[in-house]
C-alpha positions in Angstrom: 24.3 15.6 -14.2 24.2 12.0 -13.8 27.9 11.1 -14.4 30.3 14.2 -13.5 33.7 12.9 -12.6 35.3 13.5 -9.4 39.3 13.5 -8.9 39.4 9.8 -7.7 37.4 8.9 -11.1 34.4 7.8 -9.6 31.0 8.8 -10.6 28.4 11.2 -8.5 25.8 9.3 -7.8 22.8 10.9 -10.0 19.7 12.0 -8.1 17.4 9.0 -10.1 20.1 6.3 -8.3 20.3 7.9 -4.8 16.2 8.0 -4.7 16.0 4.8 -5.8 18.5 3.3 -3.7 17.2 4.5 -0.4 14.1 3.6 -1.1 14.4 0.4 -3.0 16.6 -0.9 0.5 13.9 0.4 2.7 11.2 -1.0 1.2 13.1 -4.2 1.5 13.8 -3.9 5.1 10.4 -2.9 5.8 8.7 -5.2 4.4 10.6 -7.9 5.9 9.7 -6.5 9.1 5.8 -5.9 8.8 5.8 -10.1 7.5 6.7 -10.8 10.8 4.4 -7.9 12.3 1.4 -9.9 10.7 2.5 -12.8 11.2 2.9 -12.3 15.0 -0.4 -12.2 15.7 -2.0 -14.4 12.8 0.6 -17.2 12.9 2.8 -17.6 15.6 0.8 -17.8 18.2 -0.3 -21.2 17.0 2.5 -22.4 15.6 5.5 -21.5 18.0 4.2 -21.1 21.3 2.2 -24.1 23.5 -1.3 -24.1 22.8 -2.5 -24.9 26.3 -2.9 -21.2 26.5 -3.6 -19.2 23.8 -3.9 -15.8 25.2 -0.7 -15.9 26.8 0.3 -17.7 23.2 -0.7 -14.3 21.7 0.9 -12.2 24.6 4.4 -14.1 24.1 4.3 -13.5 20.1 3.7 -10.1 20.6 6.8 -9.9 23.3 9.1 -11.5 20.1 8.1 -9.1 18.0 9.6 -6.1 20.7 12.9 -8.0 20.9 13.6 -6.4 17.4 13.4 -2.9 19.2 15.9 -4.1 21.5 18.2 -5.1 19.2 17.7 -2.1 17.3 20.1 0.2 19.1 23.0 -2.9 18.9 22.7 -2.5 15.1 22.4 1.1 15.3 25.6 1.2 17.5 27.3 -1.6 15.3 26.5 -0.1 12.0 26.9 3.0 12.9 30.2 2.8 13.8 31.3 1.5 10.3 29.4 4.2 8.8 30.9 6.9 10.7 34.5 5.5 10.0 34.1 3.7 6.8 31.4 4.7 4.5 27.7 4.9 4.4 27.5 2.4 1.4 28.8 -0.7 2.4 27.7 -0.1 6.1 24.4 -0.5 4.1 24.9 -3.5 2.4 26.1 -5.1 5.1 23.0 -3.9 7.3 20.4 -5.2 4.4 22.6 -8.8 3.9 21.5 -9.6 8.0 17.9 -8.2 7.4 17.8 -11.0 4.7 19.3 -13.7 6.2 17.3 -13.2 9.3 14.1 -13.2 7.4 14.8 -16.3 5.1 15.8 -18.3 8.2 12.2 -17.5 9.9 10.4 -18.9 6.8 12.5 -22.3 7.0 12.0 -22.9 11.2 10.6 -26.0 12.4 7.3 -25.3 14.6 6.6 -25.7 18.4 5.3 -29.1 17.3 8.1 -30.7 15.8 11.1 -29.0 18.5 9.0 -27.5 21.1 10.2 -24.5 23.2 13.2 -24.4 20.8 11.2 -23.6 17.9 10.0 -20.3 19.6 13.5 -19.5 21.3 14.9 -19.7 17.0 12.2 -17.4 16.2 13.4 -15.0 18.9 16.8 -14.9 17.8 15.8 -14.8 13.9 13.9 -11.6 15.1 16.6 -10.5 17.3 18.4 -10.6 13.6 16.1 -8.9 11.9 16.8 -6.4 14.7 20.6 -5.8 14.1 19.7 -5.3 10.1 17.0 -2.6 11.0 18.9 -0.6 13.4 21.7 -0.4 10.6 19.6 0.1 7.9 17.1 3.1 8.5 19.7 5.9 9.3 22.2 5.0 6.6 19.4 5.1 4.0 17.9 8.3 5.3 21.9 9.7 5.2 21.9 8.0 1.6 19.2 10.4 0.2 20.1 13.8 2.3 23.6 13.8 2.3 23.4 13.6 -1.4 20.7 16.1 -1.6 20.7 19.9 -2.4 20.1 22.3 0.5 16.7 23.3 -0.5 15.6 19.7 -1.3 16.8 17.7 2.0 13.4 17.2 3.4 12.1 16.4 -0.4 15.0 13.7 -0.1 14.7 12.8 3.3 11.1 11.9 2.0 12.1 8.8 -0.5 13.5 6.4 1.7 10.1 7.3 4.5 8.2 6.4 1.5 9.6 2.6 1.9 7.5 1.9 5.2 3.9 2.5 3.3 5.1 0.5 0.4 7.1 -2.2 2.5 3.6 -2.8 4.4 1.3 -2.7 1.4 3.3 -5.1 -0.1 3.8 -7.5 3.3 0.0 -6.6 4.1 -1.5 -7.6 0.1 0.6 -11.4 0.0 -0.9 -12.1 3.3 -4.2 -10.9 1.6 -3.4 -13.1 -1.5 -2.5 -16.1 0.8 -5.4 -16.0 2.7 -7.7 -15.7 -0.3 -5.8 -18.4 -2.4 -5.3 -21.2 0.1 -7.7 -22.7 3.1 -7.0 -22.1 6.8 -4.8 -25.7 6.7 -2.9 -24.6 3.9 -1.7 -21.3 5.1 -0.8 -22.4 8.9 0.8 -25.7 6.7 3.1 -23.8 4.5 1.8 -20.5 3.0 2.7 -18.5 5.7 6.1 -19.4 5.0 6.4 -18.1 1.5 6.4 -14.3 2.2 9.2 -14.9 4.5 11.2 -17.4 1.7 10.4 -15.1 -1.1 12.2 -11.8 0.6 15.5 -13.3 -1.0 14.6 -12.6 -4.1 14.2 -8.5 -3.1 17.3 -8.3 -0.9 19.1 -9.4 -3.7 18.1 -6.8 -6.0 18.4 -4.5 -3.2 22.1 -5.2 -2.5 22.6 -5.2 -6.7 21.0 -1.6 -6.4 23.2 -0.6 -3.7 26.3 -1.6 -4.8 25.9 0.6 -8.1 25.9 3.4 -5.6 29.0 5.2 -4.6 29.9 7.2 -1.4 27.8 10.5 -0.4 29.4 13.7 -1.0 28.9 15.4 2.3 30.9 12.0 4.3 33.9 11.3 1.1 35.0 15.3 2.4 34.7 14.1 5.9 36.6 11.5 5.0 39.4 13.8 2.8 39.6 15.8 6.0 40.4 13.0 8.0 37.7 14.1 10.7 36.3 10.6 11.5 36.1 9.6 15.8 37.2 6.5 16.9 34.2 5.6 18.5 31.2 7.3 17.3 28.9 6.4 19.9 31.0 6.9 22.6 31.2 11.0 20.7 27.2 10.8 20.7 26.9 10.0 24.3 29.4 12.2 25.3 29.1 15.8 23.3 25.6 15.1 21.8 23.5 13.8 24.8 20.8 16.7 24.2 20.5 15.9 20.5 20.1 12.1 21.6 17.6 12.8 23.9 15.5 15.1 21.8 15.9 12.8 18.8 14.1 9.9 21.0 11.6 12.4 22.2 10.5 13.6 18.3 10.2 9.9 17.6 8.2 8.9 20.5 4.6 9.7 18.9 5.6 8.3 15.8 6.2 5.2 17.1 3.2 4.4 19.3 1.0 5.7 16.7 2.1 3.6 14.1 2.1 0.3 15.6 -1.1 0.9 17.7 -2.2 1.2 13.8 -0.9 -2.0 12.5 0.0 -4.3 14.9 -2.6 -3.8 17.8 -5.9 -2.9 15.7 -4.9 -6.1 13.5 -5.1 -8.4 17.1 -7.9 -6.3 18.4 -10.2 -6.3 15.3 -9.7 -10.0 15.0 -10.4 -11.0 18.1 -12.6 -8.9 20.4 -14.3 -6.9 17.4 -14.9 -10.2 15.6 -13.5 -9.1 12.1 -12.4 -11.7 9.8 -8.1 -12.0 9.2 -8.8 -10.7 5.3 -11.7 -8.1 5.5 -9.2 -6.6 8.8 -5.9 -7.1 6.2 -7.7 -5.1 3.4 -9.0 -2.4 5.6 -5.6 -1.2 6.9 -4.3 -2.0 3.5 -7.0 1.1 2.5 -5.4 3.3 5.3 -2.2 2.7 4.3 -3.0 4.8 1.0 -3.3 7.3 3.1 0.4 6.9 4.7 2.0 7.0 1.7 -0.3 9.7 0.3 0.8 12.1 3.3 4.5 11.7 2.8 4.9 13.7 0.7 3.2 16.4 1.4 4.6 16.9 5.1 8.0 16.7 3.2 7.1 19.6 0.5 5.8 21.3 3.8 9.2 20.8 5.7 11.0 22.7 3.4 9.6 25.7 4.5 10.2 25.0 8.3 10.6 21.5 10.0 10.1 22.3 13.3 6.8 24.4 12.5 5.0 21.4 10.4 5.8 18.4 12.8 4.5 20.7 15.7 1.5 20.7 14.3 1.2 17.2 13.0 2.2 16.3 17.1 -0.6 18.2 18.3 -3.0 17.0 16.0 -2.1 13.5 16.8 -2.3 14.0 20.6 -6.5 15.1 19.6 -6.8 11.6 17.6 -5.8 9.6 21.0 -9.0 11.1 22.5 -11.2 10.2 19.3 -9.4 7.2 18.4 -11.7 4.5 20.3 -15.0 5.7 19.5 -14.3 5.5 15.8 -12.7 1.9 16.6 -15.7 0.7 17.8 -18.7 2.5 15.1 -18.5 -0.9 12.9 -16.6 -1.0 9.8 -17.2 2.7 8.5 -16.0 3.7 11.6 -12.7 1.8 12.2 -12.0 2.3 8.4 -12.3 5.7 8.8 -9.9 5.4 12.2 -7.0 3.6 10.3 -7.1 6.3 7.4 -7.2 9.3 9.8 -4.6 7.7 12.1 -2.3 6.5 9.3 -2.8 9.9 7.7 -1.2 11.4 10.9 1.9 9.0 10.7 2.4 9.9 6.9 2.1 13.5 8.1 4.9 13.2 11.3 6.9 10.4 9.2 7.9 12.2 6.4 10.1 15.2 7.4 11.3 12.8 10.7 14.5 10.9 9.2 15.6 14.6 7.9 14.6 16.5 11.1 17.0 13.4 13.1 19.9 13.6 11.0 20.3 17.3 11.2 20.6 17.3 14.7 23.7 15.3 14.3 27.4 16.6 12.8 28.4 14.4 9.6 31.1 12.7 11.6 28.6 11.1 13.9 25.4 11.5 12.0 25.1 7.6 11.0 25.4 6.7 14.8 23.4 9.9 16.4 20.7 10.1 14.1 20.5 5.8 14.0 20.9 5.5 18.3 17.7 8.3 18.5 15.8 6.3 16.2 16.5 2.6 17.6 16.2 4.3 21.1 12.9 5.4 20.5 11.6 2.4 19.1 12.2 0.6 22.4 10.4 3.0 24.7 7.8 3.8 21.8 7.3 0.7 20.1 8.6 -2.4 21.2 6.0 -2.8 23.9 3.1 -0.7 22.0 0.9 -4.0 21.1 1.4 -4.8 24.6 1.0 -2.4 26.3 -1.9 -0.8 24.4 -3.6 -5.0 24.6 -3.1 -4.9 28.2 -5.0 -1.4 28.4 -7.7 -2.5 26.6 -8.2 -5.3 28.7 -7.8 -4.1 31.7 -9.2 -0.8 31.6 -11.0 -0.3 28.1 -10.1 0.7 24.5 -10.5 4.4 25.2 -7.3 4.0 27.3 -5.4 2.8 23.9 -5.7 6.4 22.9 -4.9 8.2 26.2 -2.1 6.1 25.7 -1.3 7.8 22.1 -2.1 11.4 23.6 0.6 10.5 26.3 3.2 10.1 23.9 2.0 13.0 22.0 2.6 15.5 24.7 5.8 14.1 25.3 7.1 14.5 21.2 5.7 17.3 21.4 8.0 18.8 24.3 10.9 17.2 22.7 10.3 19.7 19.6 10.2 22.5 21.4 13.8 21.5 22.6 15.7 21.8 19.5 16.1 24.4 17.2 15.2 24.7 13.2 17.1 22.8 11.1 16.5 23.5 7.2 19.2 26.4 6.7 21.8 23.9 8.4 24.9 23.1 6.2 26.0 19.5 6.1 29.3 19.9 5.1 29.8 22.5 8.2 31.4 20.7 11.6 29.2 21.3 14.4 29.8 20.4 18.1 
């Protein structure tokens, strides 16, 4: 039924908006994210930083793009909070408006040439913006689609606002395609590297209009009609669900590295020491990314039946692709196209059932904060230093240590799962702990 009445005369929120409004607002927010990804290490470098030096030029854009990760948890804490007391839907608004904002602002910055080192400390605090939206807007969305999902379809749910990460990237990926294809070298680093970044208005904006159509989840308005919100929900999280929190961070871990070795550091490594042109590199992970959003959902259908089981799996076989992934890197193209579809394939695999699998370690009354803290958390020990870290490796020590890297952070999600239990018979509406 799309339009059942409740007591307080507001509509249930059909299963064709819910879908669409957690993944319409992720896409968004992802692919306001991934502009800056690329642009990090096509752009920014050149035009932010002092050219003097343009490895550590490169090494300092890559360091902006991890303060996003730190500013995660502040938005996950912030948002959260409202979510937990309030309501999910305009805590989700709200976290989309300072995505936007955030993004807009980066596209309209003067350059290192015109204001010097302050052009590059307003690009850190754009991204530090960006930051604050993300860590709001991930666990809310996720909460969006499960919260208003039937028992036996949570993961299938779970799934749709996942699915805006592939899309969100495809879409940031392909107009940095187009741009490089339409306009000369002088043109994009003049202005076209700006329009991405200007043009994300027009999507927040339908973004907010589709979220605003939505009303409050099910599972939080009888939270709400029992009157069992904390005062301070991550105060709660810290306190009674420390093992949840930790385990949340460790499922994530893999996740994390894997994906933005994927994106971010085969992008600066295949355009610099594997020689590969910005567009031919651009359209080869575009061609992987199929493969991420193919995977989806199929790890979600598989969920159903047992998410511990399936992202067990998925952990282990990621751990094997660390100790592969370099050699495949470095056979020429087949090779690193095959790589980037293989690896992306994995992250489809362990990113699909992952915003479910978080949630449900979490009661509803902290479930925005939890589930939102284990995910920001993670980002900073498994992301925001990945490019870095995994540049630094290959540097230092050679690209085969990229992946021992990976396999690290493998083993490690891979303990974390044993730690909790199996989720998919859990009921929402039940108080836990």
């Amino acid at each position: 039924m799309d339009t059942t009445i409740t007591p307080a005369h507001k509509p249930i929120n059909s299963p064709r908006q819910v879908l669409f409004a957690s993944l319409i607002g992720t896409t968004i927010e992802f692919f306001d994210f991934y502009i800056y990804a690329t642009a990090a290490v096509i752009v920014f470098p050149q035009l932010f930083f002092s050219a003097a030096d343009p490895a550590s030029a490169k090494l300092a854009s890559l360091a902006t793009f991890g303060i996003a990760f730190l500013a995660r948890p502040i938005g996950s804490a912030l948002f959260g909070h409202f979510g937990d007391r309030i309501g999910r839907k305009t805590t989700l608004v709200i976290a989309l408006s300072t995505m936007g904002i955030s993004t807009v602002a980066i596209g309209a910055l003067p350059t290192y040439h015109t204001i010097g080192i302050a052009a590059s400390l307003l690009l850190a605090l754009c991204r530090f913006g960006q930051g604050i939206g993300l860590g709001g807007e991930w666990g809310g969305a996720v909460l969006l689609a499960i919260e208003n999902a039937p028992p036996n379809k949570r993961a299938w749910y779970g799934m749709f606002p996942q699915l805006g990460a592939p899309i969100g990237f495809f879409l940031s990926g392909g107009v940095f395609l187009v741009l490089s294809r339409w306009l000369t070298d002088k043109q994009f680093f003049s202005f076209g590297w700006r329009l991405p970044f200007l043009a994300s208005a027009v999507l927040v904006f339908l973004g907010l209009y589709v979220r605003l159509t939505i009303t409050e989840t099910p599972v939080f308005q009888e939270t709400l009609d029992r009157g069992e919100q904390v005062k301070l929900p991550m105060l709660t999280v810290f306190r009674d669900h420390t093992r949840a929190l930790i385990a949340g961070i460790a499922v994530c871990l893999a996740t994390f590295v894997l994906f933005y070795l994927m994106t971010v550091f085969t992008l600066s490594w295949g355009t610099s020491a594997l020689g590969y042109t910005r567009g031919k590199f651009l359209l080869m992970q575009l061609f992987g990314v199929i493969f991420f959003a193919v995977t989806i959902p199929i790890s979600a259908l598989l969920a159903e039946r047992g998410r511990k089981t399936v992202m067990l799996w998925v952990t282990a076989l990621i751990g094997v692709f660390g100790l592969i992934m370099a050699p495949m890197f470095s056979a020429g193209t087949v090779g690193a196209v095959a790589m980037l579809a293989l690896g992306l394939a994995l992250m489809g695999l362990t990113y699909g059932p992952l915003g479910t699998v978080i949630s449900e370690l979490f009661p509803t009354r902290v479930r925005y904060t939890g589930s939102s803290l284990a995910f920001s958390l993670a980002g900073i020990v498994g992301a925001s230093l990945a490019p870095y870290i995994a540049t630094s490796l290959a540097k230092k020590y050679g690209l085969p240590y990229v992946g021992y890297y990976l396999t690290t952070a493998a083993v490690l999600t891979f303990l974390g799962l044993l730690s909790i239990r199996e989720t998919k018979d859990d009921d929402l509406s039940t108080t836990r702990g």
